[in-house]
C-alpha positions in Angstrom: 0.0 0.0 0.0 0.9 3.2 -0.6 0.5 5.5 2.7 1.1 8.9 0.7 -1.4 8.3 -2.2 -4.2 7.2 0.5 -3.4 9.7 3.1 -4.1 13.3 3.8 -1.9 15.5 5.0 -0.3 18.8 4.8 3.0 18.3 3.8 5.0 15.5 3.7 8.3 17.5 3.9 7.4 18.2 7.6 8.0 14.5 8.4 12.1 14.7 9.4 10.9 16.8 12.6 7.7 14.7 13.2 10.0 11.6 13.7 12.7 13.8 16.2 9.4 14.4 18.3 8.1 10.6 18.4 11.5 9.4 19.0 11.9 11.9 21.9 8.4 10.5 23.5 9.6 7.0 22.5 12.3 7.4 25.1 9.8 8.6 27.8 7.2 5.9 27.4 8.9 2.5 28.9 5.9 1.2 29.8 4.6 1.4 26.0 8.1 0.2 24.8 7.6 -3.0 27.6 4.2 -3.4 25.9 5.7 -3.4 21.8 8.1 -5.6 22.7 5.8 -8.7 23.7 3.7 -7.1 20.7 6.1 -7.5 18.1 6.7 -11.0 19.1 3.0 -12.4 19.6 1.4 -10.5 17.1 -1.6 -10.2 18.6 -3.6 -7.8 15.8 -2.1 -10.0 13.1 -4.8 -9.3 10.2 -7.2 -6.8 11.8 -7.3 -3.1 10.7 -7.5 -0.5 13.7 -8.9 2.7 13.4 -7.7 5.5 15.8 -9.3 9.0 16.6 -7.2 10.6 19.1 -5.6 13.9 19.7 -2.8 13.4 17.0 0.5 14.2 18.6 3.6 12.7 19.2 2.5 10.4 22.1 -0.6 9.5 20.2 1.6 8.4 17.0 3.7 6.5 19.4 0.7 4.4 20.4 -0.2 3.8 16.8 3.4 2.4 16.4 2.6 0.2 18.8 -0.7 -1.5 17.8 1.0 -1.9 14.4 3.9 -3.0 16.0 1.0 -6.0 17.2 0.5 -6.4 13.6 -2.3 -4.2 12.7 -2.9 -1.8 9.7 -3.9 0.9 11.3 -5.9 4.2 10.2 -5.6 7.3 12.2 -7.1 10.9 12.3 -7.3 13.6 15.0 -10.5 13.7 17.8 -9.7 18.2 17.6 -9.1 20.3 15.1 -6.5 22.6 17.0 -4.3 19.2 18.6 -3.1 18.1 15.2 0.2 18.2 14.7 1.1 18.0 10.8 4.6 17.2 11.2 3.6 14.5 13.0 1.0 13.3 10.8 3.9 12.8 8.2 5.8 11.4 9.8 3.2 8.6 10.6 2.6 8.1 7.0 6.5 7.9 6.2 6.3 4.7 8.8 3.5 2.9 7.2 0.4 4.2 9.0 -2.6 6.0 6.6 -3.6 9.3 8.0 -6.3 11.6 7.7 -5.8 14.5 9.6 -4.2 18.3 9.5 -4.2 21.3 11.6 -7.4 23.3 11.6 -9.4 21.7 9.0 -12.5 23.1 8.3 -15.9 21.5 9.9 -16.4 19.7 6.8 -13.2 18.6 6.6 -12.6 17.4 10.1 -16.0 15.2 9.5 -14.7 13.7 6.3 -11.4 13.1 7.9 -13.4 11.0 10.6 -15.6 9.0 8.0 -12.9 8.1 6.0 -11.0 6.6 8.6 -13.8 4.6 9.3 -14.2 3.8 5.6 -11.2 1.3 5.8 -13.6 -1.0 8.0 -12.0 -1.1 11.0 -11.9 -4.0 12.9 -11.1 -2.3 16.2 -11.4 1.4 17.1 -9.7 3.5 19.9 -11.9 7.1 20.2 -11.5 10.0 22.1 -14.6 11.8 22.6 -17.3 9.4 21.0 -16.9 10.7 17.6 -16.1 7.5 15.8 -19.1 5.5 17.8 -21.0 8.2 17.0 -20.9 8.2 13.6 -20.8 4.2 13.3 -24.3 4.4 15.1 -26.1 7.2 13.3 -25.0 8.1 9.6 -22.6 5.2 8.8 -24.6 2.3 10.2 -23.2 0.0 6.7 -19.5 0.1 8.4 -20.4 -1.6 12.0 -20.6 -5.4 10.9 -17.3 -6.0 11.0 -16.7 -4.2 14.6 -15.1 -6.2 17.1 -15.2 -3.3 19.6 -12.8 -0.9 21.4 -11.7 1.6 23.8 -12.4 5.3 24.7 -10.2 7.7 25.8 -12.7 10.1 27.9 -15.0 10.8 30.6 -17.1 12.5 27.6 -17.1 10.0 25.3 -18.2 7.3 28.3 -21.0 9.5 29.2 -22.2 9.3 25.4 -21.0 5.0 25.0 -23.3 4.5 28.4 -26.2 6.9 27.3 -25.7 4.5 23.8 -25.9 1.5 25.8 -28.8 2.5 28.4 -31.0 2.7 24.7 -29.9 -0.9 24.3 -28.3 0.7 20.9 -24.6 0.2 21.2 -23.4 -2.6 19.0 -20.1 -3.8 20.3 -18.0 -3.5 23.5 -16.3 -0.4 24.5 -13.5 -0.6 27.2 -13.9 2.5 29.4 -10.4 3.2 29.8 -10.9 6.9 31.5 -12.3 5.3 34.4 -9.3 3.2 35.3 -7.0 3.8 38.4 -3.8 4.2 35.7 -5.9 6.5 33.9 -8.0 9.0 36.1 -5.4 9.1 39.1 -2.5 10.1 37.1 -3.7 11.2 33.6 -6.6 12.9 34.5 -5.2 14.8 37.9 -1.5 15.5 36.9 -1.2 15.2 33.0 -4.8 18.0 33.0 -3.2 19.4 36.3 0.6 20.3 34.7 -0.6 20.3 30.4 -3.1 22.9 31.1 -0.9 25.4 33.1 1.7 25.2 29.7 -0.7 25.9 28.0 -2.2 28.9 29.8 1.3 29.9 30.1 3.1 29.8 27.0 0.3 31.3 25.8 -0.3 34.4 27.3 2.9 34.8 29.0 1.6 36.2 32.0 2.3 35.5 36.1 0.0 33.1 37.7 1.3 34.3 41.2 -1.3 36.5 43.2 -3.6 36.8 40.7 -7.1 34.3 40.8 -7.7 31.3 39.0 -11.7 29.8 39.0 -11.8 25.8 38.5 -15.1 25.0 37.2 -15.9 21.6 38.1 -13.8 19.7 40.7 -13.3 15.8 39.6 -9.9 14.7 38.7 -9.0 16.9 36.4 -10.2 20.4 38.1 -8.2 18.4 41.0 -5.2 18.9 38.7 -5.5 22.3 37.2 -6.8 23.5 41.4 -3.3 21.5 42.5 -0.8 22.9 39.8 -2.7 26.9 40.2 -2.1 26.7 43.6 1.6 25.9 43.4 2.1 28.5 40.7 0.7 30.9 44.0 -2.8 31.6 42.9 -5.8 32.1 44.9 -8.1 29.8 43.7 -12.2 29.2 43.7 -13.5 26.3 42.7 -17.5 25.9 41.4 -19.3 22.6 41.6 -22.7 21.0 41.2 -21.9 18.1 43.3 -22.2 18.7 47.1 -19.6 16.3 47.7 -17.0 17.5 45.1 -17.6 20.8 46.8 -16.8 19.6 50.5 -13.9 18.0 48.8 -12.6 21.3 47.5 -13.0 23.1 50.5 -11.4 20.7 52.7 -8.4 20.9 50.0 -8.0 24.3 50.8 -9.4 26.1 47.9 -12.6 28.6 47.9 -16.3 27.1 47.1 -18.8 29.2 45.6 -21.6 29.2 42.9 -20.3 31.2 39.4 -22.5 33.8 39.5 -20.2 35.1 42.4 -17.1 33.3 41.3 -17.4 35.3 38.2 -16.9 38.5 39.7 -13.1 37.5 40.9 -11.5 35.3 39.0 -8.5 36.4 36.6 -8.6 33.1 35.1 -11.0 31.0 34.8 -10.7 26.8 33.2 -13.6 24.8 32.3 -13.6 21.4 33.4 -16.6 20.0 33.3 -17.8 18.0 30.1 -21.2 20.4 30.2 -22.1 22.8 28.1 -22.4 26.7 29.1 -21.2 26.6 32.4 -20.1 30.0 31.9 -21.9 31.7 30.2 -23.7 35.6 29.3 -24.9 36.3 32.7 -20.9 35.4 34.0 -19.2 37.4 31.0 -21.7 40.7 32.2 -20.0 40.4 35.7 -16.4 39.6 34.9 -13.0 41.9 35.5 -11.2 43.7 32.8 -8.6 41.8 31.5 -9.9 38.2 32.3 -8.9 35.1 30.4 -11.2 32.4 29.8 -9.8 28.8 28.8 -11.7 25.5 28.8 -9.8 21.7 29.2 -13.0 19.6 28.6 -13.4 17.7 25.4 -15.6 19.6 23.6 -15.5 23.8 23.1 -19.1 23.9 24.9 -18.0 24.7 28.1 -17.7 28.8 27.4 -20.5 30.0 25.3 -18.9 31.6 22.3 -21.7 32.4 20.5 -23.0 34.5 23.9 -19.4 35.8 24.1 -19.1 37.5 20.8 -23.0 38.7 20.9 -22.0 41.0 24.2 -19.0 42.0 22.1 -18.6 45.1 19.9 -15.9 44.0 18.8 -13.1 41.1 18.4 -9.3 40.4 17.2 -6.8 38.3 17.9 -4.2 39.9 19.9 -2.0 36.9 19.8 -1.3 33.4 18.8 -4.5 31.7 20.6 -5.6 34.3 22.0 -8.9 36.6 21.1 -10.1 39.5 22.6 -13.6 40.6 23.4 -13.8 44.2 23.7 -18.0 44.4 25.6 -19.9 47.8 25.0 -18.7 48.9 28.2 -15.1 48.5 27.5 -14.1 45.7 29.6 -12.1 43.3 27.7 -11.8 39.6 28.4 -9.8 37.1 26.6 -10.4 33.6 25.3 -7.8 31.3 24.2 -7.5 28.4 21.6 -11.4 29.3 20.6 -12.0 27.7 23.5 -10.7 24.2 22.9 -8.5 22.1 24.5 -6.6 24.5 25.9 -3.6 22.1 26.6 -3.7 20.7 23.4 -5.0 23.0 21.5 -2.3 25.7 22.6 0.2 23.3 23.8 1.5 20.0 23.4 -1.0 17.7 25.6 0.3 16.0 29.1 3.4 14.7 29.6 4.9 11.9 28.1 5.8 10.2 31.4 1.8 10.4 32.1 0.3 9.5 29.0 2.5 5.9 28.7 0.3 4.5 31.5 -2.4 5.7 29.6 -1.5 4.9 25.9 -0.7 1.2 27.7 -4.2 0.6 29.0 -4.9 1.5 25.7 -3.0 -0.8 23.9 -3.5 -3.5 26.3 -7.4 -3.1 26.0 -7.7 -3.1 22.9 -5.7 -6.5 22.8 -8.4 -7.3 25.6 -11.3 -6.5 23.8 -9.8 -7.8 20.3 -9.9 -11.6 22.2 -13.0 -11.2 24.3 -15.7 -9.3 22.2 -17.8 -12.6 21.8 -18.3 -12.8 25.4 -18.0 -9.1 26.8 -21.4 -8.5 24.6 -22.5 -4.9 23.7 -22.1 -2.9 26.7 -19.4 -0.4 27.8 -16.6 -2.5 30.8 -14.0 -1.6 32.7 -10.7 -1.9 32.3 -10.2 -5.3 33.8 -8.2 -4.8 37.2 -5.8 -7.4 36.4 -4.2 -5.3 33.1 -5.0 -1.7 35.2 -2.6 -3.1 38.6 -0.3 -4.9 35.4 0.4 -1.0 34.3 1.0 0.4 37.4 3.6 -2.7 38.2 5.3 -1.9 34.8 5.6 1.7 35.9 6.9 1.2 39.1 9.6 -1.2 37.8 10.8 1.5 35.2 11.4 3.8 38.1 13.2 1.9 39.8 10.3 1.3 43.1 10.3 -1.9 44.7 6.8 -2.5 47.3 5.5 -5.4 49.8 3.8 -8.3 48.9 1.4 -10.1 51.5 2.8 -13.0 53.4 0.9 -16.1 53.0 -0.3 -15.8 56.6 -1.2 -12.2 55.9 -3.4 -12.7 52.6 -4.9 -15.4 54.7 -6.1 -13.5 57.6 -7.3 -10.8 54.9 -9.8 -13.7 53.9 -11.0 -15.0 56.6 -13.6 -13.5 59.1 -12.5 -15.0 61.9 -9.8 -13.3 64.2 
């Protein structure tokens, strides 16, 4: 086959610096590299085509090296328009792998990228966000047959597989990687909690240091972004819907309080939520001169742009990723990467050290999935416990940890009820 006739792509001249950044995460990811290893020799997606729609970076081409390390033809496109990374995608095709994807494609485009990956009849499909499910189940019904099943990336696109599955419509198994331990405890708190602050920063160049950040929405990854603002010296107010997130915050340390009053203080302010419109006209009419508005959910829902630039009289960008809204009043606040991803979208995602437990599950339950399908049935699992604690082992081995094990005598009292 030939990757550069079926691909799309920007420029394939980009590829020489593409493969200097997958190379670099390559030597950051030993527990993906443990993983390829026992891929390359068992072969385990010997025959099968994958199809991947993830944020398409270096650590994400790295993970598509890996499946077709396991002997897989794999198909991959970006799951956001902004996260692409065109020297990368190049460099995939360069290595064999059939990419659809560029930087900023238009709406249209970034749909056709997503249907034609899923034109090549995939097998096995890793998502990020729900898109490729999605589509599967609504306009492209003719590709599911040969669907084994897969894995999602998100607590987004699990919210949409379960709301599939509750319908009784989902047709294959979907492993709900987000919710593992290797995933939300690590990923989710400090990959979110570090990525998004690089972001913010390189962005606007500005100090975090006095100034006050509003976390809207306190599960793991507001944990993060709360964690990291607070260590940068912010004050920081966190708004929930959830009574006991909210108690959690507060006995963390940070300020609770609805956003209608949040609104008035904050300097800057990060969406993570998965919801749509949490802030919204009534917080934009309240906010400080000079704020900066940046979401890190999967979707650009959670700041109401359309609200935004209907209070505005007028708009520019002032920088790379950054727009200004000058309101009638003169205030000016500031959105970055239109409100995408802002650690993705104006940055280069979490760290690499972070996302090879996660690109591991990944691999691992796919393989999972790939064996099991016939039996799993069509609802969304877990990630079985087994491969999750099988990560975390791997990890602690390349850092050099050693830990406990139980005694026999010890795992037997641990069983018994009787003293």
């Amino acid at each position: 086959m030939n990757m550069v006739s079926e691909s799309i792509v920007k420029d394939m001249s980009l590829a020489p610096n593409g493969h200097l950044k997958i190379d670099w995460v390559k030597e950051h990811m030993p527990v993906l590299n443990r993983i390829r290893e026992r891929f390359e020799k068992e072969k385990p997606f010997a025959g099968l085509k994958v199809a991947i729609s993830l944020h398409l970076e270096a650590k994400t081409a790295y993970l598509a090296k890996v499946v077709q390390a396991g002997g897989a033809e794999v198909t991959i496109t970006g799951s956001n328009p902004l996260s692409t990374q065109d020297d990368v995608c190049a460099a995939l095709v360069e290595d064999g792998i059939r990419v659809f994807a560029r930087y900023n494609p238009s709406p249209e485009e970034y749909k056709s990228h997503l249907i034609k990956t899923l034109e090549t009849r995939p097998d096995l499909i890793i998502d990020d966000g729900g898109d490729l499910v999605s589509i599967l189940h609504s306009e492209r019904r003719d590709l599911l047959s040969q669907v084994r099943g897969g894995a999602e990336e998100t607590t987004t696109g699990i919210l949409r597989l379960k709301a599939l599955a509750k319908e009784g419509k989902l047709e294959f198994p979907m492993v709900a990687v987000n919710d593992a331990f290797c995933k939300y405890l690590f990923d989710n708190r400090y990959g979110t909690g570090q990525s998004v602050w690089d972001g913010i920063n390189r962005t606007t160049n500005l100090v975090v240091a006095g100034k006050t950040v509003v976390v809207v929405g306190y599960g793991w990854c507001g944990k993060g972004v709360a964690m990291r603002a607070k260590g940068l010296g912010a004050k920081v107010i966190v708004t929930e819907i959830d009574a006991i997130k909210a108690i959690e915050a507060y006995m963390d340390g940070f300020e609770v309080m609805p956003m209608s009053e949040a609104a008035k203080h904050g300097d800057y302010f990060v969406t993570v939520t998965g919801n749509r419109d949490v802030i919204r006209k009534e917080h934009f009419e309240v906010m400080k001169d000079g704020a900066i508005l940046s979401n890190a959910g999967h979707f650009d829902v959670e700041v109401n742009k359309v609200e935004l630039e209907a209070l505005a009289k007028s708009k520019r960008v002032v920088r790379k990723d950054i727009e200004e809204f000058v309101l009638a009043d003169g205030r000016k606040l500031y959105l970055l990467a239109e409100g995408r991803l802002v650690n993705l979208a104006a940055g280069d995602g979490h760290p690499a050290e972070i996302m090879d437990m996660t690109f591991a599950l990944q691999a691992v339950s796919l393989e999972y999935v790939s064996k099991n399908y016939q039996t799993i049935g069509k609802k969304v699992i877990n990630v079985p416990y087994e491969l999750d604690e099988a990560v975390a082992r791997y990890k602690l081995e390349a850092l050099g940890i050693g830990i406990d094990k139980l005694t026999p005598e010890q795992k037997a009292y641990l069983e018994s009820w009787a003293e």
